[in-house]
N, CA, C and O of each residue as an XYZ file, in Angstrom:
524
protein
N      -1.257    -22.751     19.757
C      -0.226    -21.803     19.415
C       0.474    -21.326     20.673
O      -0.217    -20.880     21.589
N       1.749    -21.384     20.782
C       2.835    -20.544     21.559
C       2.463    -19.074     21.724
O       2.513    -18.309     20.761
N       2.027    -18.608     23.151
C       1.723    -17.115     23.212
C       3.339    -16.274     23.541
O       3.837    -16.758     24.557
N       3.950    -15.506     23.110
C       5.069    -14.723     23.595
C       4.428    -13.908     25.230
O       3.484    -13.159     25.482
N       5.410    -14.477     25.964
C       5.195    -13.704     27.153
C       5.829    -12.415     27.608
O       5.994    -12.089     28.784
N       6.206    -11.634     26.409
C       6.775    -10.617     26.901
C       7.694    -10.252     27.495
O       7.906     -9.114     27.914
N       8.869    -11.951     27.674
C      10.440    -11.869     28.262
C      11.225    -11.921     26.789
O      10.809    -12.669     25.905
N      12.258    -11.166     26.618
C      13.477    -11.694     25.627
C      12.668    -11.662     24.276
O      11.443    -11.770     24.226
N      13.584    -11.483     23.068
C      13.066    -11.409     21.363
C      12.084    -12.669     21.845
O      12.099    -13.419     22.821
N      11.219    -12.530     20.670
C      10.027    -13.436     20.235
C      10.920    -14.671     19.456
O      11.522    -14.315     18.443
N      11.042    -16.119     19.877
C      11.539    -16.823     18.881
C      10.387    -17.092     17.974
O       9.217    -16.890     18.297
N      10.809    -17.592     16.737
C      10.347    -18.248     15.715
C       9.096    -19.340     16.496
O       9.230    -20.148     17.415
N       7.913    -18.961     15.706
C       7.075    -20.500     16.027
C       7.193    -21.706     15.306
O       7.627    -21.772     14.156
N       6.809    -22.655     15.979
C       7.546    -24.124     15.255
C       6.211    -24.202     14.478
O       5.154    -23.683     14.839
N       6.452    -25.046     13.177
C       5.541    -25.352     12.713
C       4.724    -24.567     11.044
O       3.935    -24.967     10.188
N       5.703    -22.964     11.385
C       5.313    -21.961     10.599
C       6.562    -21.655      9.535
O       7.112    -20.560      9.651
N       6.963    -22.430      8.662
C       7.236    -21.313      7.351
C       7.951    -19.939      7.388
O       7.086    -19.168      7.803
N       8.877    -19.370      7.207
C       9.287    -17.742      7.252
C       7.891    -17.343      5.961
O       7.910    -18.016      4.930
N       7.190    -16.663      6.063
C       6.388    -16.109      5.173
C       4.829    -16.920      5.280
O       3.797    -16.514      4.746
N       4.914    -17.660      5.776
C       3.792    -18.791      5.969
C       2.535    -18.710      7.332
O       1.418    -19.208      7.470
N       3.455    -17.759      8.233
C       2.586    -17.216      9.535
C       0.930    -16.910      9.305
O       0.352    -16.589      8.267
N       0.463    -17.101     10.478
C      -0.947    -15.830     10.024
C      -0.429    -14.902     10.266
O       0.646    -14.600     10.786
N      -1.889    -14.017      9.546
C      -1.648    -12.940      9.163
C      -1.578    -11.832     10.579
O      -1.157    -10.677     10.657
N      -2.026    -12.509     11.344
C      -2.011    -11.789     13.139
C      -0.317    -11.671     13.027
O       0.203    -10.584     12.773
N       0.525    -12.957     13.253
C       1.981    -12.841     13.873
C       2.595    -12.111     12.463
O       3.823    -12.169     12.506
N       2.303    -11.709     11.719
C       3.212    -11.086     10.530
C       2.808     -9.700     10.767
O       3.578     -8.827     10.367
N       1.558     -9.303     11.444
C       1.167     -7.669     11.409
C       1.889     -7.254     12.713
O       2.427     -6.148     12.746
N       1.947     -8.286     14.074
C       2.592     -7.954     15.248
C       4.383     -7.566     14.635
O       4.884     -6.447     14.740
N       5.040     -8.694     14.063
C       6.276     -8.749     14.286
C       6.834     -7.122     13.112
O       7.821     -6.396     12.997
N       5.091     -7.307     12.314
C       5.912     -5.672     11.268
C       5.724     -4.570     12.225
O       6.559     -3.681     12.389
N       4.934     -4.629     12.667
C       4.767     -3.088     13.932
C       5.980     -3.073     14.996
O       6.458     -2.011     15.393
N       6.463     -4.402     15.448
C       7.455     -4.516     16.382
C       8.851     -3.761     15.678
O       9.687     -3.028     16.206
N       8.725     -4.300     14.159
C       9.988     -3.971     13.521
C       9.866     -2.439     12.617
O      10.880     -1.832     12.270
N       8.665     -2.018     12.357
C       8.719     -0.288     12.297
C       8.634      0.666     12.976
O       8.814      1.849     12.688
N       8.178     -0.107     14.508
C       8.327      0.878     15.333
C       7.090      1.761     15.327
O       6.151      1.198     14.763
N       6.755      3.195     15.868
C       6.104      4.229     15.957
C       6.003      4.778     14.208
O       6.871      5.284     13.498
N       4.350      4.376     13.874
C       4.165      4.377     12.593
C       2.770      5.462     12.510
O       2.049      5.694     13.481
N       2.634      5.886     11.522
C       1.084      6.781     11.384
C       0.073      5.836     11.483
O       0.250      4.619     11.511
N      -1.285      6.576     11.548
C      -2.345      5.342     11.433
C      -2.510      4.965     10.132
O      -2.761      3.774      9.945
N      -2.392      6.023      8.748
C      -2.021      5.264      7.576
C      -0.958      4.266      7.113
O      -1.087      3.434      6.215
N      -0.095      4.445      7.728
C       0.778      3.567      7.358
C       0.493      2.198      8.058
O       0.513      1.117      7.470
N       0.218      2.384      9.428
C      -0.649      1.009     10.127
C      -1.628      0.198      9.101
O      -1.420     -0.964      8.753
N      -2.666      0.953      8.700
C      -3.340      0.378      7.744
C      -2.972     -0.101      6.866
O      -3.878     -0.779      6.382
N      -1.672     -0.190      6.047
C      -0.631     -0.411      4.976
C      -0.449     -1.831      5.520
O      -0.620     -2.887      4.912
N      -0.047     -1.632      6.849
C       0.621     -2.633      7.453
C      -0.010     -3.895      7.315
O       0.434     -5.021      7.091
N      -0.993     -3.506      7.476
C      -2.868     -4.514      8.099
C      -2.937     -5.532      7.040
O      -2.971     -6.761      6.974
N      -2.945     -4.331      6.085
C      -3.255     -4.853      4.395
C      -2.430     -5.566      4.200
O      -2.684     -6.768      4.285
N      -1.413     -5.232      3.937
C       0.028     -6.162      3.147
C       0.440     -7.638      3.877
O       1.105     -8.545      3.376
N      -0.241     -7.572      5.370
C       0.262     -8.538      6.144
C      -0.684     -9.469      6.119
O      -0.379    -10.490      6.735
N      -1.905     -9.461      5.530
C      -3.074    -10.442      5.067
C      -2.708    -11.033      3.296
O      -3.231    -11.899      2.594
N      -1.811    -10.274      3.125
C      -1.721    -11.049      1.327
C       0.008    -11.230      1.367
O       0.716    -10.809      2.281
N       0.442    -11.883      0.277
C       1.223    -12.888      0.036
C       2.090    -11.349     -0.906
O       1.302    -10.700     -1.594
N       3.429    -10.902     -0.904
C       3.689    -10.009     -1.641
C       3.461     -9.634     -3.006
O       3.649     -8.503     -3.454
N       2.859    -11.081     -3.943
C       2.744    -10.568     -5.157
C       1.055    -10.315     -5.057
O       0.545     -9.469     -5.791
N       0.722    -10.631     -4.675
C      -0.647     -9.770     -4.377
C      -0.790     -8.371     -3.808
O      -1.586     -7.573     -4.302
N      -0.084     -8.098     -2.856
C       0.617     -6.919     -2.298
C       0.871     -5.671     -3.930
O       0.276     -4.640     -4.247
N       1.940     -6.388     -4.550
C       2.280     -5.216     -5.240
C       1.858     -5.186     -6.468
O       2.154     -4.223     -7.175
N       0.842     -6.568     -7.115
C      -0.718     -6.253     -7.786
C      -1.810     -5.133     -6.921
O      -2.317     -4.185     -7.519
N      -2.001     -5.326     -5.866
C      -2.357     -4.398     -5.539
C      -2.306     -2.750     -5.624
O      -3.271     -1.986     -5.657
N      -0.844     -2.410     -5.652
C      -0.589     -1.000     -5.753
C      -0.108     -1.136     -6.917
O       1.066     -0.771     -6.869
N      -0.506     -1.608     -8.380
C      -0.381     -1.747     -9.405
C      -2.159     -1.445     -9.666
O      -2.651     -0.358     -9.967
N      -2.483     -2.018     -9.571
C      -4.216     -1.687     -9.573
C      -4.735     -0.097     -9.159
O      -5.504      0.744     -9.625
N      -4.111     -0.192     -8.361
C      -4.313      1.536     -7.254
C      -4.104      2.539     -8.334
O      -4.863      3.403     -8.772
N      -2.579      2.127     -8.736
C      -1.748      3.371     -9.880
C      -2.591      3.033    -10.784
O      -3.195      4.092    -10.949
N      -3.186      2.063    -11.691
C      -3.764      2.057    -12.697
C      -4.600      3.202    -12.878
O      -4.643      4.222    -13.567
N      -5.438      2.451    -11.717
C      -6.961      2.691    -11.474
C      -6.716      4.716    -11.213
O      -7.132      5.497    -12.068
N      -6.006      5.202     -9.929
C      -5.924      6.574    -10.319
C      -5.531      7.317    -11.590
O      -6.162      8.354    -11.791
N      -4.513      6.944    -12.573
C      -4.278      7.202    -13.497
C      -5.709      6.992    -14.598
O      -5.961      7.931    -15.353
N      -6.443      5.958    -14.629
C      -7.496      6.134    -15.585
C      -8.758      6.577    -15.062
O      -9.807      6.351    -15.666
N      -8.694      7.439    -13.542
C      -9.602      7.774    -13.200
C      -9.629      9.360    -13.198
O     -10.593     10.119    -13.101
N      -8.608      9.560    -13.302
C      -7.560     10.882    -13.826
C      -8.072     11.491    -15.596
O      -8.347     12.581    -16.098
N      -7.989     10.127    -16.042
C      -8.304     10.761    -17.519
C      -9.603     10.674    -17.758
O     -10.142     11.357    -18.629
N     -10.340      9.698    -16.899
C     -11.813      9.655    -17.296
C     -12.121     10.955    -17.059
O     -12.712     11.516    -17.982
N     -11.836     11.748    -15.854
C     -12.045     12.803    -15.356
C     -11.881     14.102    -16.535
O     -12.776     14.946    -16.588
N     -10.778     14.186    -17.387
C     -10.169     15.335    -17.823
C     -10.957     15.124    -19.095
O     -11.145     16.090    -19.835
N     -11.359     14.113    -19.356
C     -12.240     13.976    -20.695
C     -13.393     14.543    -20.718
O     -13.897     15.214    -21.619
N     -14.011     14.115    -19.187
C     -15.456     14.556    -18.623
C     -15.230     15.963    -18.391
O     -16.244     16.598    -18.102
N     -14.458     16.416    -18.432
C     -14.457     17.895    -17.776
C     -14.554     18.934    -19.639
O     -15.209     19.912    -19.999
N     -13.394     17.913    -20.439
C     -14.008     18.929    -21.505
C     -15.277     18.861    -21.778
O     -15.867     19.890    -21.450
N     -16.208     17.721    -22.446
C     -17.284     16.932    -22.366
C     -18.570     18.567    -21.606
O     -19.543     19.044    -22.190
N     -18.032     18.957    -20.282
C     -19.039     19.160    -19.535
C     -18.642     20.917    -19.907
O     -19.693     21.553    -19.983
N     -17.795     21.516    -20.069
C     -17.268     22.735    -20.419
C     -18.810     23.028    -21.568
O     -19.589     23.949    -21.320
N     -19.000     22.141    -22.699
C     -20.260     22.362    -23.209
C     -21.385     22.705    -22.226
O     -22.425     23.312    -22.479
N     -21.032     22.269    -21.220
C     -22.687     22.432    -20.861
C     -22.699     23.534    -19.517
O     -23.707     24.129    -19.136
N     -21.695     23.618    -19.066
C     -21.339     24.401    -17.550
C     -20.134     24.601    -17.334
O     -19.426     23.671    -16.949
N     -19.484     26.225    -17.590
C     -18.025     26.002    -17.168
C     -17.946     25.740    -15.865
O     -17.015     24.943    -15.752
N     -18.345     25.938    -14.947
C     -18.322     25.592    -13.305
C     -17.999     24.304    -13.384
O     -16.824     24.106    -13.076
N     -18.787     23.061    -13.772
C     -19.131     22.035    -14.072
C     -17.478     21.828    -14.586
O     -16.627     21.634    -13.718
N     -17.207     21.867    -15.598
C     -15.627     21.462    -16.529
C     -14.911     21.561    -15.602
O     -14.167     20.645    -15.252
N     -15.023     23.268    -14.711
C     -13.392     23.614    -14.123
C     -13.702     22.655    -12.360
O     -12.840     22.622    -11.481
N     -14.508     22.267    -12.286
C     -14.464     21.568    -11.134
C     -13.853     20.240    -11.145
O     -13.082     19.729    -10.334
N     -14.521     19.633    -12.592
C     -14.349     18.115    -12.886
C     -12.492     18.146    -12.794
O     -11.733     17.376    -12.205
N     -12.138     19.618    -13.812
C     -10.778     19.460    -13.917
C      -9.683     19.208    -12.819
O      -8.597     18.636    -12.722
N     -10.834     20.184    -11.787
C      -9.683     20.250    -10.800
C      -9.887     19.296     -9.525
O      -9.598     19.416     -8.335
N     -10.660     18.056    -10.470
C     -10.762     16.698     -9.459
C      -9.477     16.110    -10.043
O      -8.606     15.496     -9.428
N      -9.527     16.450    -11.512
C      -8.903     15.151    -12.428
C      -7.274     15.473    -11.879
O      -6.436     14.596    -11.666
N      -7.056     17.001    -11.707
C      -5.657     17.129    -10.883
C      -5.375     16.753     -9.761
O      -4.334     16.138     -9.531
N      -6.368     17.093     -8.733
C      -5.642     15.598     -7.427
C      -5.598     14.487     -7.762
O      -4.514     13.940     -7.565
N      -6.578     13.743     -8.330
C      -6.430     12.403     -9.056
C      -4.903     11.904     -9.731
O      -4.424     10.770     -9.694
N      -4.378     13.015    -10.289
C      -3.242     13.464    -11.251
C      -2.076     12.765    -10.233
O      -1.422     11.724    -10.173
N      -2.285     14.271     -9.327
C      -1.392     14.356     -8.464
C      -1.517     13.408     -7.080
O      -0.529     13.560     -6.361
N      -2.383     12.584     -6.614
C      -1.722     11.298     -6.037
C      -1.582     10.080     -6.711
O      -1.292      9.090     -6.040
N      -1.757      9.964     -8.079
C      -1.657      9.076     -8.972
C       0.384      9.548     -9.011
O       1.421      8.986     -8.655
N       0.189     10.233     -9.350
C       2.191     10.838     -9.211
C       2.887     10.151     -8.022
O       3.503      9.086     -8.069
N       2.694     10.912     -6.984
C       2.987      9.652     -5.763
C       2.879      8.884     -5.125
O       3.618      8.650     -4.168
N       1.768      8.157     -5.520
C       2.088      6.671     -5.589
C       3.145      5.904     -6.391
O       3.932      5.019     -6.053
N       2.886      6.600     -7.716
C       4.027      5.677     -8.324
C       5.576      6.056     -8.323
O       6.494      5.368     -8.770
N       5.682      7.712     -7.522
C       6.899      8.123     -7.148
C       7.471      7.126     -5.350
O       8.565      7.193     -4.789
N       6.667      6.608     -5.079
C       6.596      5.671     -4.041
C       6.100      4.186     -4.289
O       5.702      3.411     -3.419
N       6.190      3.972     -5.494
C       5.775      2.458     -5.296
C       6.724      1.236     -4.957
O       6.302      0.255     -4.345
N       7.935      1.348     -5.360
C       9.308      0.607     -4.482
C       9.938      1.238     -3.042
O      11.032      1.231     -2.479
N       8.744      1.724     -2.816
C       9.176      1.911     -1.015
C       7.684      0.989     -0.541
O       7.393      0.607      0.592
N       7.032      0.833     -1.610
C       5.784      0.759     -1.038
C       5.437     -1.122     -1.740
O       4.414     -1.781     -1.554
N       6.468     -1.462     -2.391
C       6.372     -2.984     -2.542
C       7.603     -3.429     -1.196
O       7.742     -4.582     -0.787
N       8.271     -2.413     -0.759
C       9.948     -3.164     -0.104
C       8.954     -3.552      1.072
O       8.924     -4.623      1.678
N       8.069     -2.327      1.275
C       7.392     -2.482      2.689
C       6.420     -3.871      2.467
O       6.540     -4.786      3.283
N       5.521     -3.988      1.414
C       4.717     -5.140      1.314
C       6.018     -6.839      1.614
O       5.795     -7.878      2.235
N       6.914     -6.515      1.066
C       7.942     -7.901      1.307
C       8.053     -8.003      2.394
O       7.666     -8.928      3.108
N       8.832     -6.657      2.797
C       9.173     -6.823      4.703
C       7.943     -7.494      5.324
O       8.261     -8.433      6.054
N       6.859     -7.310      5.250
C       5.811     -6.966      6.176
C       5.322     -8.752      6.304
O       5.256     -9.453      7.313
N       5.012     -9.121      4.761
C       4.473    -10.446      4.203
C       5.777    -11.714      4.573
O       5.619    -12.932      4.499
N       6.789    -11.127      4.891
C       7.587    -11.956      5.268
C       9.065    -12.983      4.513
O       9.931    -13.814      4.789
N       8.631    -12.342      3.675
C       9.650    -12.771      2.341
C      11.069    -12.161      2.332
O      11.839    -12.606      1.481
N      11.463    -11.307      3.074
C      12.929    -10.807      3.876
C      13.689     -9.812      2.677
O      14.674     -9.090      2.833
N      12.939    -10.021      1.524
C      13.782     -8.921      0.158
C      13.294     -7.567      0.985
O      14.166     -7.154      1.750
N      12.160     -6.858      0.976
C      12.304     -5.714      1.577
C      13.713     -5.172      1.670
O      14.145     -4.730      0.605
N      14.544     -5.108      2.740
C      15.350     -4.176      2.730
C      16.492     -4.387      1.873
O      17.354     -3.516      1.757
N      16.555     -5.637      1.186
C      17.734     -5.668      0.098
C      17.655     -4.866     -0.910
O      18.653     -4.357     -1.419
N      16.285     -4.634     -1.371
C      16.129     -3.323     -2.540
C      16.482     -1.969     -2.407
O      17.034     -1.285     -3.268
N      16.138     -1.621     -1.288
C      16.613     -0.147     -0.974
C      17.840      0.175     -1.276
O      18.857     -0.517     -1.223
N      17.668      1.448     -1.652
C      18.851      2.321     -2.442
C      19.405      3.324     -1.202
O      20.307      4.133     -1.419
């Protein structure tokens, strides 16, 4: 493999596919191209740049599921437990509301959060979606 020496843009490596890179040169060139990022969002980065975008946004399809029915398992369990301990109910409840409430934004962020899986995975739609 061609190492970039740190003169002039990075050209293209021969041999590689637009979207076809490892997953190393697709996590470098997304950090190069977001710039100064959180360490969560780094981790976003990590992730999305090891899978192929429709795995990517199965992924945060799974996430939203999964908080949303972990949300209601919760609010069920909380009446459920109101029989036996109000402490018990109003605690469960007030799991099942953060649950609630990042289950909300995620999916109030999930087309910022597939544009980023495209950009990242290499497939170039990313920024054509944005509004």
């Amino acid at each position: 493999m061609a190492r970039h020496s740190g003169r002039g843009p990075q050209q293209p490596m021969k041999g590689f596919r637009p979207g076809k890179e490892p997953p190393q040169l697709r996590k470098q060139r997304a950090k190069q191209q977001f710039g100064q990022v959180s360490a969560t969002q780094e981790r976003l980065i990590e992730m999305f740049a090891e899978r192929t975008p429709a795995e990517s946004r199965a992924l945060i399809r799974t996430w939203t599921l999964g908080l949303l029915g972990a949300a209601l398992v919760l609010v069920v369990l909380g009446a459920v437990l109101y029989v036996w301990s109000l402490v018990a109910g109003v605690i469960v409840h007030v799991l099942a509301a953060v649950a609630l409430f990042f289950w909300w934004r995620l999916h109030r962020q999930r087309e910022a959060f597939a544009a980023m899986a495209d950009t990242v995975s290499g497939s170039g739609k990313g920024r054509s979606r944005r509004r």
